[in-house]
N, C-alpha and C positions, 0 to 999 in steps of 0.2 A: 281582765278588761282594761285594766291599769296601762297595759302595753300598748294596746291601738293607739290610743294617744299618747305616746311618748316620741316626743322631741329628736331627730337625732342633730348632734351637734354638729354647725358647719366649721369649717377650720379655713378660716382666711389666708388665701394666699399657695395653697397647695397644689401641686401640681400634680397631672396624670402619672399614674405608676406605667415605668416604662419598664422590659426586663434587657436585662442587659445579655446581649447574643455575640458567641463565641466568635473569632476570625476563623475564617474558612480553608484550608490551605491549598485550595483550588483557585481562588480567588486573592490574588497578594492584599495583603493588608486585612481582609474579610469585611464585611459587611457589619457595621456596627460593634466593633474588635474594641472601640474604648470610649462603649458608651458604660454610664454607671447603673447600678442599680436605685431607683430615686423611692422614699417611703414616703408616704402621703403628708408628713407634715417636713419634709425634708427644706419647704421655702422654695424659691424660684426655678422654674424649669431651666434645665442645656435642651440643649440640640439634641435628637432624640433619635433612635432608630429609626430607617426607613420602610423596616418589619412590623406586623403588630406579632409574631410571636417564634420564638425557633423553627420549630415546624414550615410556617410559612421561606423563612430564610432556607430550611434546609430544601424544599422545594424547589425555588424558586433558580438555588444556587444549582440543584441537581438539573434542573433545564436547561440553564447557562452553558453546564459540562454537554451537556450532548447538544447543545446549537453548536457547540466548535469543534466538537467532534467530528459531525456531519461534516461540517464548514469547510475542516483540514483534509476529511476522508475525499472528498469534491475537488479541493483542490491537489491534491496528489495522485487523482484520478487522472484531471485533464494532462496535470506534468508529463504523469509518468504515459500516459497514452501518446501524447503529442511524439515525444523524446522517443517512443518505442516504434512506432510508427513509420520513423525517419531515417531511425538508424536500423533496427531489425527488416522493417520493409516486404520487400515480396518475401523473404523468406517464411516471415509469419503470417501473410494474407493469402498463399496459394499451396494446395495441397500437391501441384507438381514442383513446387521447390522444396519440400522437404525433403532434403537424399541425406544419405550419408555423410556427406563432408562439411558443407555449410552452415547448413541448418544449424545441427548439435556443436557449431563452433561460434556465431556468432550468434545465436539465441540468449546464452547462456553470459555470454561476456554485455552483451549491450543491458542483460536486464537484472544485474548485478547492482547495478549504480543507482538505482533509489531505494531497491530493498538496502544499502549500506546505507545510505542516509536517514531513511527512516526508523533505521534501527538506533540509531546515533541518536536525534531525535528523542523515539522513547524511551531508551535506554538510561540517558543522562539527563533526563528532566525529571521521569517519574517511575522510572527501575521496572518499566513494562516489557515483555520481554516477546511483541509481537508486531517489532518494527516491519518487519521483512513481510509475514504475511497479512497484514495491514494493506501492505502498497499492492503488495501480487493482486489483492481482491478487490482492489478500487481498479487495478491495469486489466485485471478479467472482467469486472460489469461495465468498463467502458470498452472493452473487445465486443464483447456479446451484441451490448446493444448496436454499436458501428457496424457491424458483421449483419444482424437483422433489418437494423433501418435502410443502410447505404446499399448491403452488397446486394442482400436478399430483395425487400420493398421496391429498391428503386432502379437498380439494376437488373435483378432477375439470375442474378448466381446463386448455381444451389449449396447448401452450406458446408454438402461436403469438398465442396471449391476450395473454401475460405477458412476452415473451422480454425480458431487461435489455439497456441500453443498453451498446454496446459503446463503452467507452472508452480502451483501450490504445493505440492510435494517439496518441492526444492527450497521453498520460499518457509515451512514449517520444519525445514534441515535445520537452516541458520537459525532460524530463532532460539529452536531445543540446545544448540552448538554451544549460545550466546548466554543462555540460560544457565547452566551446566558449568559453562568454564569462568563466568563473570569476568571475558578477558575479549573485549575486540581484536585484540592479535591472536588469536587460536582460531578466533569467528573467522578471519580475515583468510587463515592458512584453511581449518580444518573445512569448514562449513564453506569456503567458497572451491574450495573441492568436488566435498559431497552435492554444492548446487550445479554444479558441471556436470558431476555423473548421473547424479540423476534425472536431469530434462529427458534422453533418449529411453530410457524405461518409461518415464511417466507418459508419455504417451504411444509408447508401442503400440498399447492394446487397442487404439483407435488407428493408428498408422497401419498397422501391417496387413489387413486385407485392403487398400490402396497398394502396395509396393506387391501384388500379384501377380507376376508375367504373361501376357498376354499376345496373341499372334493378330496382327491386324494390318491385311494387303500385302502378308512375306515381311511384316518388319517386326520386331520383337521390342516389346514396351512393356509399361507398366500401366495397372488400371489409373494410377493418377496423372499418368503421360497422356494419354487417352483424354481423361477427364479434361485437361488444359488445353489439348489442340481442339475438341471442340469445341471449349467455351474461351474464344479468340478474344482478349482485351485489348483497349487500346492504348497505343504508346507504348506499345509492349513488343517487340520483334523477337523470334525465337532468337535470334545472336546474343540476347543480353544475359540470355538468361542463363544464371552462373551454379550448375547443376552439375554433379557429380565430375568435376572440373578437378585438377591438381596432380599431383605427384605422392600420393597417399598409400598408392597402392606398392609404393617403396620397401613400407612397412609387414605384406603379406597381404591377404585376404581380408583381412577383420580393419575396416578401416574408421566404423564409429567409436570403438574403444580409443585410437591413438585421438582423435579429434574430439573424442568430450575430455579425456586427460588434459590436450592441450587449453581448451578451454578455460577447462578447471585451474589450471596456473596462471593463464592471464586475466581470471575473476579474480585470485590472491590479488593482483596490481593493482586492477580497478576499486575493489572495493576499500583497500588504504585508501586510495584517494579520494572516494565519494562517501568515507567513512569520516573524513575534513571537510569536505563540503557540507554535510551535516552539518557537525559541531560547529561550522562558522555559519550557517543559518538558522541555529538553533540559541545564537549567543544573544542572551539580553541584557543592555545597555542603557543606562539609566543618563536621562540630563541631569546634569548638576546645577544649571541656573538658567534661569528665561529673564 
């Protein structure tokens, strides 16, 4: 009974017990990285965490990482769409410009240049080793949807008009390459090879009942020659359109093998270069005085 009434003693002047939470190495500096541990008769409060407990900071911090996540996956989205869009062009938005020669030469070199920077990027900030197919799958869900909303919704082309170039295969070359050799000059040689050769397999198995030869009015075509003359675009004249075109056949019959090769060595080029572009986008710089 002695207990219920028993006193407990106040201690003047003491301040709330704070716990002192680790720096984050997500977050430079971390959150509350050199607060102290304070005990209840320690005397006057500091400046205190703005956590009440690791837990919550570890949270809090884990939300943080995926707001910027999202944030960079969004904006490497729009890059790499815009930039792909401009340079790749009809060859990637019409299923009668995929032929043999074009396509598997300039698909493969224009869409070199962010998966090397994004690999650059992950690579030498935090040893991730999923630059390339990162970017391929922000530049495919902003295909898809542009291809649904604009070509399908609002225009009325059907998808097998339009379907994008599937590059993932190629985009999970380079990385495994990148992975493997821990050397951007091998990634550069081996793996912007293997991204050459591979676009024209990765998507044979959707391409080749389109490239079916068909007889239509005594002319001989192809089902996706067909597909494009009746769905007439505009600003679009058949003269432009730059379709099994060139001097390829110099080579023999087989003329996607010499053009995804070629490809593949002027991906080596580009991606040195967009493998710098990176690392000077990814370089952080510090003010020294304000």
């Amino acid at each position: 009974m002695s207990g219920l009434f028993r006193k407990t003693p106040k201690i003047v002047g003491a301040a709330p017990v704070t716990e002192s939470i680790a720096a984050s190495p997500g977050i430079e500096g971390g959150a509350g990285a050199n607060v102290k541990v304070m005990s209840a008769d320690a005397g006057a409060a500091v400046a205190g965490s703005p956590f009440n407990s690791r837990a919550e900071a570890a949270s809090l911090i884990k939300a943080a990482d995926w707001i910027l996540l999202v944030a960079l996956f969004l904006i490497i989205l729009g890059g790499y769409h815009i930039h792909f869009m401009l340079t790749a062009g009809d060859w990637d938005f019409w299923i009668d410009w995929k032929d043999r020669r074009f396509w598997p030469t300039v698909i493969p070199i224009m869409g070199v240049t962010f998966c090397a920077a994004s690999q650059a990027y992950f690579w030498l900030k935090f040893k991730l080793p999923f630059g390339a197919t990162f970017a391929v799958l922000g530049l495919m869900f902003g295909e898809w949807v542009n291809r649904y909303t604009n070509f399908w919704h609002w225009t009325y082309f059907p998808i097998n008009l339009h379907f994008p170039t599937q590059l993932i295969p190629g985009a999970l070359f380079l990385d495994l390459v990148l992975l493997l050799s821990n050397s951007y000059i091998i990634t550069a040689v081996v793996g912007s090879l293997g991204w050459g050769l591979l676009m024209y397999p990765s998507n044979w198995q959707v391409l080749a009942q389109f490239h079916q030869g068909i007889e239509v009015n005594g002319l001989l075509m192809t089902v996706a020659d067909l597909i494009g003359f009746e769905y007439v675009r505009t600003s679009m004249p058949e003269y432009i359109r730059m379709v099994e075109r060139g001097t390829m056949r110099t080579f023999g019959k087989d003329v996607v093998p010499v053009a995804a090769f070629f490809s593949g060595f002027v991906s080596m080029i580009v991606y040195f270069v967009w493998w710098y572009v990176g690392v000077w986008f990814s370089t952080t710089k510090y003010t020294k005085s304000i």
